[in-house]
C-alpha positions in Angstrom: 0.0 0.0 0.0 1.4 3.4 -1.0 1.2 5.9 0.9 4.3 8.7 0.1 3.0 12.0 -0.7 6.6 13.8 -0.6 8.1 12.9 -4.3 6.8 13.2 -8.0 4.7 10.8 -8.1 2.2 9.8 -11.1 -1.7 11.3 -10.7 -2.8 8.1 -10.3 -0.5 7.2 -7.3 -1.1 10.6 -5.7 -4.7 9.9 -5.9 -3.9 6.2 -4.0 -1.9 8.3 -1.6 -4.9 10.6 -0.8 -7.3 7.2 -0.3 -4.8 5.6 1.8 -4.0 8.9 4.1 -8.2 9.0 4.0 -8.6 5.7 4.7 -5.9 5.4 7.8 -8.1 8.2 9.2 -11.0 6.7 9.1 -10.1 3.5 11.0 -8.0 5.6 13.7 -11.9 6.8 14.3 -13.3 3.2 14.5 -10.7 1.7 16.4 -10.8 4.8 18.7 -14.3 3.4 19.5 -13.4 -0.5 20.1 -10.5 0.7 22.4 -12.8 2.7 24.2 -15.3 0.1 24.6 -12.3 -2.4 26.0 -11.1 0.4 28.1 -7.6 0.9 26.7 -8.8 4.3 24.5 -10.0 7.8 25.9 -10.9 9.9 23.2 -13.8 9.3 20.5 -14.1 12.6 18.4 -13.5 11.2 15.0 -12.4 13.1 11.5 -15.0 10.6 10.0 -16.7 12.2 6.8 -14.0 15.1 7.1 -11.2 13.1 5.6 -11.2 15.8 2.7 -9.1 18.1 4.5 -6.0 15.3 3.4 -6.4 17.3 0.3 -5.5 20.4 2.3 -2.5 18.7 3.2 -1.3 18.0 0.2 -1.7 21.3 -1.1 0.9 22.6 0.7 4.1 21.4 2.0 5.7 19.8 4.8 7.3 23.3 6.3 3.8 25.1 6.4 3.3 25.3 10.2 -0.3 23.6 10.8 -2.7 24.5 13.7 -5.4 21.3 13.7 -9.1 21.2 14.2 -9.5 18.0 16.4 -11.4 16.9 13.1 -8.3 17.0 11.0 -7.0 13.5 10.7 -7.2 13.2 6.9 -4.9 16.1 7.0 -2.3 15.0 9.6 -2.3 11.5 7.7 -2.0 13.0 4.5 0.9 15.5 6.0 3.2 12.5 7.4 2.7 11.1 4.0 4.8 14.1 2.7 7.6 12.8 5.5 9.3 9.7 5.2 9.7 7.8 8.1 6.5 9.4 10.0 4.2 7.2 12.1 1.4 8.7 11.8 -0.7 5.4 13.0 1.5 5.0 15.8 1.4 8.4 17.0 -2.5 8.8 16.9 -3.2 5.9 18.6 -0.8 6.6 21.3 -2.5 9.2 22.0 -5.9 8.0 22.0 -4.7 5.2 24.3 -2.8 8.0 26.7 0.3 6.3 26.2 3.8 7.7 27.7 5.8 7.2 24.8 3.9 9.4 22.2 5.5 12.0 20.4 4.0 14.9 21.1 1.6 15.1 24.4 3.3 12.2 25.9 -0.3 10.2 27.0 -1.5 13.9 28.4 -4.3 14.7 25.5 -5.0 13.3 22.2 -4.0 16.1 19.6 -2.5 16.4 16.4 1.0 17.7 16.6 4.7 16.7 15.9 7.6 18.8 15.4 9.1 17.0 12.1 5.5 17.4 10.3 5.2 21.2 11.1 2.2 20.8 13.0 1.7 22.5 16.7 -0.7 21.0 19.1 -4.0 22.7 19.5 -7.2 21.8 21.5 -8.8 24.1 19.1 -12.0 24.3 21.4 -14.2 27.4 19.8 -11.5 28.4 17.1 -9.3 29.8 20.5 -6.2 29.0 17.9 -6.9 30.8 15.8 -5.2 34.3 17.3 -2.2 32.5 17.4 -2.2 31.2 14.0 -3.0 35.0 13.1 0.1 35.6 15.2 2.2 33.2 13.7 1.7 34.5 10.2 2.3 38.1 11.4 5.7 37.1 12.8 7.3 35.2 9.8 8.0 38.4 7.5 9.1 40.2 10.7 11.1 37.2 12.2 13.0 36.9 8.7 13.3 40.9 8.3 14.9 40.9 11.8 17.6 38.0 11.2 15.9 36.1 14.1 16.6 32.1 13.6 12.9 31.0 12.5 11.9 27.4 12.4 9.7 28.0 9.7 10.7 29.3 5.6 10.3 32.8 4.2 7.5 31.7 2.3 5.3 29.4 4.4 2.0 29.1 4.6 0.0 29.2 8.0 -2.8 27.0 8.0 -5.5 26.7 10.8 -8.7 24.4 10.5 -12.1 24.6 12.6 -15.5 23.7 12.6 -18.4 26.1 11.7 -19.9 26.1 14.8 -16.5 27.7 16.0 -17.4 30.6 13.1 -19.7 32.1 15.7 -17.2 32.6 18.3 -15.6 35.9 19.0 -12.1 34.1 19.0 -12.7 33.4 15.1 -14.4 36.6 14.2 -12.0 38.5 16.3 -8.6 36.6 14.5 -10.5 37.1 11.6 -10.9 40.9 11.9 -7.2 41.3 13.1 -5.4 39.3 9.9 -8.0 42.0 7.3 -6.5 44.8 9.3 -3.2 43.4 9.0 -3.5 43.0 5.3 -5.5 45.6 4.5 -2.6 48.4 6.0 -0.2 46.0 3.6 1.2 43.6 5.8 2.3 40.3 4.8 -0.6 37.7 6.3 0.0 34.4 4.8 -2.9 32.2 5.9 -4.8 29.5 4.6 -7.8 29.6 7.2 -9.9 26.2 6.9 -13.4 25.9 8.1 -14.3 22.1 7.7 -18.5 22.7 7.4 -20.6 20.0 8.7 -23.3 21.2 9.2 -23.4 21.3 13.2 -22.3 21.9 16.2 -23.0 19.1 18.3 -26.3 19.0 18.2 -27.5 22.3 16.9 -27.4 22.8 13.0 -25.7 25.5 11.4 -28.2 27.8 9.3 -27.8 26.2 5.5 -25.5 28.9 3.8 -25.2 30.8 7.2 -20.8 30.3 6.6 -20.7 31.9 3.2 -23.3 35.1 3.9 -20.6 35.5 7.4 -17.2 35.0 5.3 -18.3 34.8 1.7 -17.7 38.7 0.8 -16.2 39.9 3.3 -13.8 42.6 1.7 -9.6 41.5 1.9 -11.0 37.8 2.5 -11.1 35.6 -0.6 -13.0 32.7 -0.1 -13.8 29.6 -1.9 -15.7 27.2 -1.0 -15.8 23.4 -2.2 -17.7 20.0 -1.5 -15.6 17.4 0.3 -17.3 14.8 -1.0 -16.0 15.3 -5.2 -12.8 15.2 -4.3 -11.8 15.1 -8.0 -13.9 19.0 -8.4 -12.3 20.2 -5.2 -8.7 19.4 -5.4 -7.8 22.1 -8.4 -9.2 24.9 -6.4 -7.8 23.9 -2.8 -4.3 23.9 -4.4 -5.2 27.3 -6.2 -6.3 28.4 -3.1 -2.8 27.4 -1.2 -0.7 28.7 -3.8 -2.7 32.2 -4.1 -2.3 32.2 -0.5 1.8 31.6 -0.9 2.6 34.1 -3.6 0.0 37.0 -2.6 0.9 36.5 1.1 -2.8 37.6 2.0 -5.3 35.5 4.1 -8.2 33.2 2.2 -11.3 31.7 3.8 -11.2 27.8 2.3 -15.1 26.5 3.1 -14.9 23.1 3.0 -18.3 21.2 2.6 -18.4 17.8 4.7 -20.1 15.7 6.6 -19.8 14.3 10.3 -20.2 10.3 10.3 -20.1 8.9 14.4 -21.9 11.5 15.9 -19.9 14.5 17.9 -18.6 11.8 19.8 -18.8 8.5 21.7 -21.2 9.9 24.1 -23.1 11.5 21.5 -26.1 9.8 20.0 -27.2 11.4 16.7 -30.9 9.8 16.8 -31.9 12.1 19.7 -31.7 15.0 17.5 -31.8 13.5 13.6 -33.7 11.6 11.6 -32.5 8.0 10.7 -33.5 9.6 7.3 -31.1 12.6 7.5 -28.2 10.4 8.8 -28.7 7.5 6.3 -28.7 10.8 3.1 -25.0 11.7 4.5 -23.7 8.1 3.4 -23.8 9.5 0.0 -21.6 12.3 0.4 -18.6 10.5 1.9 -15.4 11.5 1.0 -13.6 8.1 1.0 -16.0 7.4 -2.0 -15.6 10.7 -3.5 -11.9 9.8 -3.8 -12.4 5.9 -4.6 -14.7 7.4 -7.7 -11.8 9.2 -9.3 -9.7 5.9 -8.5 -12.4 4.1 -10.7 -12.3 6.5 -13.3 -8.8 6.6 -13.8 -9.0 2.4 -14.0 -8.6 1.4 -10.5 -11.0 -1.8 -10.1 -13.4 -2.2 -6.8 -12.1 -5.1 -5.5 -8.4 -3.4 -5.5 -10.0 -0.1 -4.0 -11.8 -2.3 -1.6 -8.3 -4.5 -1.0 -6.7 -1.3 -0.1 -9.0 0.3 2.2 -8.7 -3.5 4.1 -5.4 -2.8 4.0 -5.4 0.4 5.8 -7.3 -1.5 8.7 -4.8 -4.2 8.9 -2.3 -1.9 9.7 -3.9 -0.1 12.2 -4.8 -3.2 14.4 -1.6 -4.6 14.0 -0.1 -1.3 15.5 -3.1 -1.4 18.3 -1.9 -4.9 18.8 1.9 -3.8 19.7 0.7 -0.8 21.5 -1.8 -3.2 24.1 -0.5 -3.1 27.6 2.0 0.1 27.0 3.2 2.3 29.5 1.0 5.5 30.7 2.1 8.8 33.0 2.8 7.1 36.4 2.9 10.1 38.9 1.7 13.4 39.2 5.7 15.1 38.7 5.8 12.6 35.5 2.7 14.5 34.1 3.6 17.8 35.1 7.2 17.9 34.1 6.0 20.2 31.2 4.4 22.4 32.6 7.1 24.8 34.1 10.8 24.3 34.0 13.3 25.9 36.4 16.5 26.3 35.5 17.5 29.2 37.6 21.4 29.5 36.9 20.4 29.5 32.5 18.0 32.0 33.3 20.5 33.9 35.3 22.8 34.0 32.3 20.5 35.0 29.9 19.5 38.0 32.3 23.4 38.9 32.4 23.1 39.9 28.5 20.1 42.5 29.8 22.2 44.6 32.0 22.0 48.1 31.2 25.7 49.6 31.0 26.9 51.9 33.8 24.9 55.0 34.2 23.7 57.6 36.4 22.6 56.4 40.2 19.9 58.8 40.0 16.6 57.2 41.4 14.2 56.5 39.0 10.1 56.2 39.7 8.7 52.6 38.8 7.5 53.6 34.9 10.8 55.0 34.4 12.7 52.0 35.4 10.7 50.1 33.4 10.8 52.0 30.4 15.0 52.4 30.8 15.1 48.2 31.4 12.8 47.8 27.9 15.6 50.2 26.2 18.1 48.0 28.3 16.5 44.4 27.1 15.1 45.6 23.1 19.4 46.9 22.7 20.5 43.8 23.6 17.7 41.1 21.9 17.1 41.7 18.4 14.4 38.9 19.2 12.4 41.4 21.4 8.8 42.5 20.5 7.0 45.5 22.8 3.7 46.0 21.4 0.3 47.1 22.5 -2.7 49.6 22.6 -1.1 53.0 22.3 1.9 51.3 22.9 4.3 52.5 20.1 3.6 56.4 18.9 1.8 57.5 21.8 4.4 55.7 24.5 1.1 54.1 26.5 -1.5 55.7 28.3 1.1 56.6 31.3 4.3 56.9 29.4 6.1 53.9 30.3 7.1 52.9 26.3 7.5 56.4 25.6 9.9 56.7 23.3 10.9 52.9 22.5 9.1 52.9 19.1 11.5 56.0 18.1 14.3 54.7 19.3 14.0 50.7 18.3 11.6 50.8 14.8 8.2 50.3 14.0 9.1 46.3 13.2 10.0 46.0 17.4 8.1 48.9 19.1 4.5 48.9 17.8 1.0 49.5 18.4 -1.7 46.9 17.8 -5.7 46.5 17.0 -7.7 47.4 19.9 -8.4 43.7 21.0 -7.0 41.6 23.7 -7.6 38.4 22.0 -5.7 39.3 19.3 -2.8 41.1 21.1 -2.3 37.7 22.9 -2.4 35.9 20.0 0.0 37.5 17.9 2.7 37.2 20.8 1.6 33.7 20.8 2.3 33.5 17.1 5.6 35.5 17.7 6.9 33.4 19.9 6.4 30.1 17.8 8.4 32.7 15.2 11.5 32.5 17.2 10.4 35.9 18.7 10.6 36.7 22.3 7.0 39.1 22.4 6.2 41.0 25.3 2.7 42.5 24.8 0.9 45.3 26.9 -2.4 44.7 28.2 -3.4 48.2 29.0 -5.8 47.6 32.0 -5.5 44.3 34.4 -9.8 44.7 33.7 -9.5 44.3 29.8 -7.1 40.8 30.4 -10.5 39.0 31.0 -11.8 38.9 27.7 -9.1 37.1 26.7 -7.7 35.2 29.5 -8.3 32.0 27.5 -5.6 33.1 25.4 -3.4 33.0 28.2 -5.0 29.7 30.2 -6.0 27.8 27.4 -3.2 28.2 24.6 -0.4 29.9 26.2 0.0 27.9 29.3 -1.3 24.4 27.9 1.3 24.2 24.6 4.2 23.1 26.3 1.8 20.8 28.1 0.4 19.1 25.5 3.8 19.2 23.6 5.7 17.7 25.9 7.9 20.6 25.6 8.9 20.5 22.1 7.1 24.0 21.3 7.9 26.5 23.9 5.5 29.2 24.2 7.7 32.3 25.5 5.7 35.3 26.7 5.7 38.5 29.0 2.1 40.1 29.4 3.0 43.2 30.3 -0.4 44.4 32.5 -1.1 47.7 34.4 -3.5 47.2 36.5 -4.6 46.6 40.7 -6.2 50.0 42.7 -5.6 53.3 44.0 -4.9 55.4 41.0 -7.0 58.8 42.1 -9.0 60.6 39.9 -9.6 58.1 37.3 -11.3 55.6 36.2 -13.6 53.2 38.1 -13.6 49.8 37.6 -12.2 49.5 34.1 -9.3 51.6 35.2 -8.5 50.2 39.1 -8.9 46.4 38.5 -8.1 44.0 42.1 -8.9 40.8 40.6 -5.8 38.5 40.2 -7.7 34.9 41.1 -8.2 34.3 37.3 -4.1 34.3 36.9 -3.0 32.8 40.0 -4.8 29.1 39.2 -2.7 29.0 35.4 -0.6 26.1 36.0 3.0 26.9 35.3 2.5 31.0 34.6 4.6 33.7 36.7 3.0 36.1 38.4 5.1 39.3 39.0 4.5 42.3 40.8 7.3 44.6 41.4 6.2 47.5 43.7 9.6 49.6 43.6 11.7 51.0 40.5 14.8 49.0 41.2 12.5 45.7 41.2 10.8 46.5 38.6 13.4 46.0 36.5 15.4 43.7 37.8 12.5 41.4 37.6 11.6 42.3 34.1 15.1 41.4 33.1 14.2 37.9 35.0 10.9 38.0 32.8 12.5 37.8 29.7 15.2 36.1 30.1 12.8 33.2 31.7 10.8 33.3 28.5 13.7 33.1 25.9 15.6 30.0 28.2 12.7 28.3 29.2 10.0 29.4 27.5 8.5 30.6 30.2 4.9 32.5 30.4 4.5 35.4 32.8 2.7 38.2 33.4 3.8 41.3 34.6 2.0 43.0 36.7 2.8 47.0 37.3 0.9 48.8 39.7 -0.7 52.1 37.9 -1.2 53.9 41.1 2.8 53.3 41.9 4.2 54.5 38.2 4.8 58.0 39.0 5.3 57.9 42.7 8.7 59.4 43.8 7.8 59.9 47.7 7.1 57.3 50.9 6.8 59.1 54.0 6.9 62.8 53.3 6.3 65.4 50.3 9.8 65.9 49.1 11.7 62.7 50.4 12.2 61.2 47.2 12.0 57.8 49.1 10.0 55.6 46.5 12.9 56.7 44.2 15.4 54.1 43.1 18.5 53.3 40.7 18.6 49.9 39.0 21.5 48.2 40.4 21.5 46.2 37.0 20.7 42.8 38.2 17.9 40.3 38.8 15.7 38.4 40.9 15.3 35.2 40.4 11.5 34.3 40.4 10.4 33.0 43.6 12.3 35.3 45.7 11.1 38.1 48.2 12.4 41.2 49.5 12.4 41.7 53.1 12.1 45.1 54.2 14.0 44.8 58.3 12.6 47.0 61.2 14.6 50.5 60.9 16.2 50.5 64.1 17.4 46.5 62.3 15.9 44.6 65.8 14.2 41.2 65.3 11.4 41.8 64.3 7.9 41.6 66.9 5.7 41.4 63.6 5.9 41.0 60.0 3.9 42.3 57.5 3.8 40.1 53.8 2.1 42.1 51.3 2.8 43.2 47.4 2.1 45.5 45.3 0.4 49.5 46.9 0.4 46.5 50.1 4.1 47.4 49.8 4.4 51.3 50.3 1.1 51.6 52.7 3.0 48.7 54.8 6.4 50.1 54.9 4.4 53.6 56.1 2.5 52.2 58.8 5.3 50.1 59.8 7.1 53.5 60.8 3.8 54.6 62.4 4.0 51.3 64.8 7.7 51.9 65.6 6.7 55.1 67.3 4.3 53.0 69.3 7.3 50.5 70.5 7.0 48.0 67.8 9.5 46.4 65.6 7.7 46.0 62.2 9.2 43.8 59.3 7.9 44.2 55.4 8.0 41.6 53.4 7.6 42.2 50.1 6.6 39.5 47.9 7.3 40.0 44.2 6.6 37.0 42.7 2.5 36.0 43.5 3.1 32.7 41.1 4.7 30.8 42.2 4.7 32.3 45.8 8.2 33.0 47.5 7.0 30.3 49.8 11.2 29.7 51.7 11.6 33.5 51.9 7.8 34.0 53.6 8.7 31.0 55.8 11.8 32.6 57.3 10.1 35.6 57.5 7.4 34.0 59.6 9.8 32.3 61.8 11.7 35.8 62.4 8.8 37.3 64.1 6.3 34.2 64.7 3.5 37.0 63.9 2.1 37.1 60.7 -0.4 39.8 59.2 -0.9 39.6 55.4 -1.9 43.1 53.9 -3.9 41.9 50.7 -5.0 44.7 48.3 -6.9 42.3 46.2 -10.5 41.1 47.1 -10.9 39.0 50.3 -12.7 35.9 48.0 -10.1 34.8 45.5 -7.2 37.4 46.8 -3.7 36.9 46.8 -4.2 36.9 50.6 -5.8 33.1 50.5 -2.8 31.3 49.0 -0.3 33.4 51.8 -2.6 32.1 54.5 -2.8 28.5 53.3 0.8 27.8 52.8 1.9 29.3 56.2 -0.8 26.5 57.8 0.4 23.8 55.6 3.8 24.6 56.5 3.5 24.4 60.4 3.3 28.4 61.2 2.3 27.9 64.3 2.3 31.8 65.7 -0.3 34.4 65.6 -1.6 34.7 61.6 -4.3 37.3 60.2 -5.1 38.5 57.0 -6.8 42.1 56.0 -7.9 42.6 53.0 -10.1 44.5 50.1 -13.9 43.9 50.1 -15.4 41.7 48.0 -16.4 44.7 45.3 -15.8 46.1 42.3 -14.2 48.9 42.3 -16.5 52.5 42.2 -15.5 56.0 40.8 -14.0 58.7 42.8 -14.1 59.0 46.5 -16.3 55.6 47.2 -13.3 53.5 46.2 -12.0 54.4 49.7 -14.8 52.4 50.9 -14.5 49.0 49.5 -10.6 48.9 49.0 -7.9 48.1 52.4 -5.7 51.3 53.8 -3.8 52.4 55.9 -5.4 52.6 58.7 -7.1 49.4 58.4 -3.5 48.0 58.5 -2.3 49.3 61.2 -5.5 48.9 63.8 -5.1 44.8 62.8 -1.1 45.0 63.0 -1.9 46.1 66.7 -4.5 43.7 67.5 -2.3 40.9 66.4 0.8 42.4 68.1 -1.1 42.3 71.4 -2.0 38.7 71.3 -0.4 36.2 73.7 0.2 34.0 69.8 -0.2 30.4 71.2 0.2 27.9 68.9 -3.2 27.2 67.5 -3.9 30.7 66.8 -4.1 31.4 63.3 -6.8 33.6 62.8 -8.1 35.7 59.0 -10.0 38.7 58.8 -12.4 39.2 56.2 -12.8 41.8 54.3 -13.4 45.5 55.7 -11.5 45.2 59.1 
């Protein structure tokens, strides 16, 4: 049986080729279901009746990066075809069985990805891939016009499937809307997008001709659509389509017509919602007969077409044969390994390239230092990105990129479309480029639209790659409360619960200049040695603030000492008279300068008040906030966020699971939104707040069972 799509080869063993990558498909989808049933499989959403899309696939080659509808098979067969030695049968049942040893999700998820086919794991749930792919054929003109190693050709094609019920989605209409404003100001936007129709979503139907009246003439956007099922009529125009798509560099809507054969999934039965009738009419329109009728036309006789697609399922049980009994994931480190690696001293080398040169020790407010370490880290890293709303002329809303755009070029230092989703994806897209992108969310409260950019693709690709594609990222975000005489809500955002439960994503928050960026040099260099995804969170009400106790003391002032802080690591703030100390205060962020000021309050009053500051809020500083518990045995966390979900919470917890066995109390922000003006005084923690409970905990005998919270308004 032939199945080597990657040489000349003559039309009537290409077409064999298609029917065999078709056919493989097809009975990875019905032995999907017999493992199931036997309990060695875990995943039944077939590619049955989409097996067209191998057409796809062979329209374009094996250096096009691919980002896969779970619907795809056809295509991934038909793409390891183009690869000699490729497993394609071996690798998809691997994964269906959650095996160890596969190549690409290592028995975490069934998906379609492996490095040597060009195609990047997705869980392509609602079209959330498709920012990234949007990103990822942004970056490849810039990546090559920058001289930044990129994994893919000058002249690749992006290609991204999904189903029509994902068309709905803001994901795909936003992606969408971002790659015509990218072309349509000239910009090189080379990609195939692939919506493989069938006509529902689940169980509810998609409105006959509803896909070509949303994308059909939708100016910048050619589209063509075909019928998946007359293979022979649709092949000429889906390799017109790729190769328009290669030489114009512009994207194009490819509507492929097909049909879904085995339901949504194994749990899904179709009778509940079709007729027998409507089910039975889709038999027609299968694709592995479209293909087997040009076979026949071109002489190929039934009983060899039939012999070959028997074939196809001998191969596949003999390889589900050899796979029976393999190893899975045997412990939760084993499954994890992924998710976040560490490698401190790497990371501390590539920081060492980010120090600025010697300069002035003038102090510097937090948005300054920031600004001077992205001059320091965009000089020394052509592979840098710094991009944004208002980002690049303007210099952001508060002047913290001011002047970066002049200084580094339009191609580094630029502004984007006014949409978080699609901000997100095209770092996501850089990064996969060989760029190391660090966009700017411009308020923490506008991250929440698109924080599945960030949970569900960001932080789950090296998850379900095992590694192989690293996803580096630093989400630059103003945001938390306090800033006076602006905003609301939108503009004085406390909620950080969404970010803290990402597995594997830093959470910084530097308070002081000096911090600031140190650990933004950490940032970086984290993202381009270990791929690392962070956010950055810089407090807005903190940018501009040059004083701490009085008008005029330039305390809050700092010069950058030109290092960095390795994530994990506090900063402990002694008692000023340097006694040990009779209570500590861990906090973050504003936490930091209302703390250090009421600390100086209490030392009038006889007490010796520690600060510790704790920069990094994922993954917590937990050895630094255990020694600093130890030091005082009194603990109060100062928690600017809300009381429900607040950073507070996962302070608390690990000093109980870790044996504090002192005094512990938490204060913290009500459980509010944030209002305009003067009523934000009501809802939010201050100073005064702080130090009433710093006394009441400071006067407690602190036996060893009393660990106490506050809640809320103190």
């Amino acid at each position: 049986m032939r199945t080597d799509l990657s040489s000349d080869t003559s039309a009537l063993e290409w077409w064999e080729g298609i029917f065999d990558a078709q056919a493989t498909s097809r009975h990875l989808d019905l032995v999907a279901r017999e493992l199931q049933a036997r309990g060695e499989g875990f995943y039944t959403i077939s590619s049955a009746g989409h097996e067209a899309n191998a057409l796809v696939a062979a329209a374009l080659r094996p250096t096009d990066p691919a980002l896969l509808h779970y619907r795809s098979g056809g295509f991934y067969a038909a793409r390891a075809a183009q690869v000699p030695g490729s497993t394609p049968v071996r690798d998809v049942l691997q994964g269906l069985m959650g095996l160890a040893d596969e190549p690409i999700a290592g028995g975490r998820h069934k998906v379609f990805g492996h490095p040597d086919l060009a195609v990047i794991p997705q869980t392509s749930t609602i079209a959330s891939h498709l920012p990234r792919a949007v990103g990822l054929a942004l970056a490849l003109h810039r990546a090559h016009r920058l001289g930044v190693a990129c994994p893919w050709p000058r002249d690749a094609v992006v290609v991204a499937s999904f189903g029509d019920a994902s068309a709905n989605h803001s994901t795909l209409t936003g992606a969408v809307g971002t790659a015509l404003n990218a072309a349509h100001r000239g910009l090189d936007v080379p990609l195939l997008l692939v919506c493989e129709d069938n006509g529902y979503g689940i169980s509810v139907p998609t409105p006959a001709g509803w896909v070509e009246h949303a994308y059909g003439s939708r100016p910048g956007l050619d589209y063509v659509a075909v019928d998946g099922d007359d293979p022979g009529a649709a092949w000429p125009q889906i390799r017109d389509a790729a190769a328009r798509v290669r030489r114009g560099r512009r994207p194009l809507f490819l509507h492929l017509r097909t049909v879904r054969f085995l339901g949504h999934a194994g749990s899904d039965a179709e009778v509940s919602y079709r007729t027998p009738r409507a089910i039975e009419a889709d038999y027609a329109r299968d694709p592995l007969l479209g293909t087997a009728r040009v076979l026949a036309g071109r002489g190929v006789a039934p009983a060899a077409l039939l012999e070959r697609y028997t074939a196809a399922r001998a191969v596949v049980d003999a390889e589900a044969d050899r796979l029976r009994g393999g190893r899975r994931l045997g412990s939760a480190p084993e499954v994890m390994a992924p998710l976040a690696p560490r490698r401190p001293e790497r990371v501390a080398r590539a920081a060492e390239a980010y120090r600025p040169p010697p300069g002035p020790g003038d102090g510097r407010t937090l948005a300054e230092s920031v600004n001077a370490a992205l001059a320091g880290i965009l000089e020394a890293d052509r592979r840098v990105l710094v991009f944004g709303e208002d980002v690049g002329v303007k210099g952001g809303v508060y002047g913290v990129t001011g002047g970066l755009a002049r200084r580094f070029g339009a191609a580094r230092v630029f502004d984007s479309v006014l949409d978080e989703q699609s901000i997100l994806g095209m770092a996501l897209g850089a990064g996969l480029a060989g760029l190391v992108p660090v966009p700017e969310i411009q308020y923490l409260a506008y991250l929440h639209n698109a924080e599945d950019q960030l949970r569900g693709e960001a932080a789950t690709l090296r998850f379900f790659s095992s590694g192989r594609f690293p996803n580096p990222l630093v989400v630059r975000v103003a945001g938390l409360a306090y800033q006076r005489g602006f905003g609301g809500h939108f503009h004085n955002d406390n909620a950080l619960g969404v970010l803290r439960d990402i597995p594997g994503l830093v959470l910084a928050c530097p308070s002081r200049g000096d911090d600031a960026a140190a650990m933004l040099r950490t940032c970086v260099a984290a993202a381009a040695a270990d791929g690392t995804v962070a956010v950055f969170l810089e407090p807005i009400a903190l940018y501009h603030r040059r004083d701490l106790h009085e008008p005029g003391d330039g305390g809050w002032l700092s010069a950058d000492d030109a290092g960095h802080v390795p994530v994990g690591r506090a900063r402990l703030h002694p008692p000023e008279d340097g006694g040990a100390p009779d209570l500590t205060l861990v906090t973050f962020g504003n936490g930091v300068l209302m703390s250090l000021r009421v600390a100086r309050r209490l030392s009038g009053r006889g007490l010796r008040v520690a600060v510790l500051d704790l920069r990094w809020l994922a993954p917590l500083p937990l050895d630094d906030l255990l020694a600093a518990a130890r030091a005082s045995g009194r603990v109060l966390v100062v928690d600017e966020t809300r009381h429900a979900g607040g950073v507070g919470e996962g302070v608390v917890t690990a000093l109980v699971e870790h044996g504090h066995d002192g005094a512990l109390a938490r204060v913290a922000s009500a459980d509010s939104f944030v209002p305009l003006g003067p009523a934000a005084a009501h809802v939010l923690l201050d100073e005064d707040e702080i130090e009433l409970a710093a006394l009441t905990l400071a006067a407690r005998p602190g036996p060893p069972d009393d660990t106490t919270t506050t809640g809320g308004r103190t």
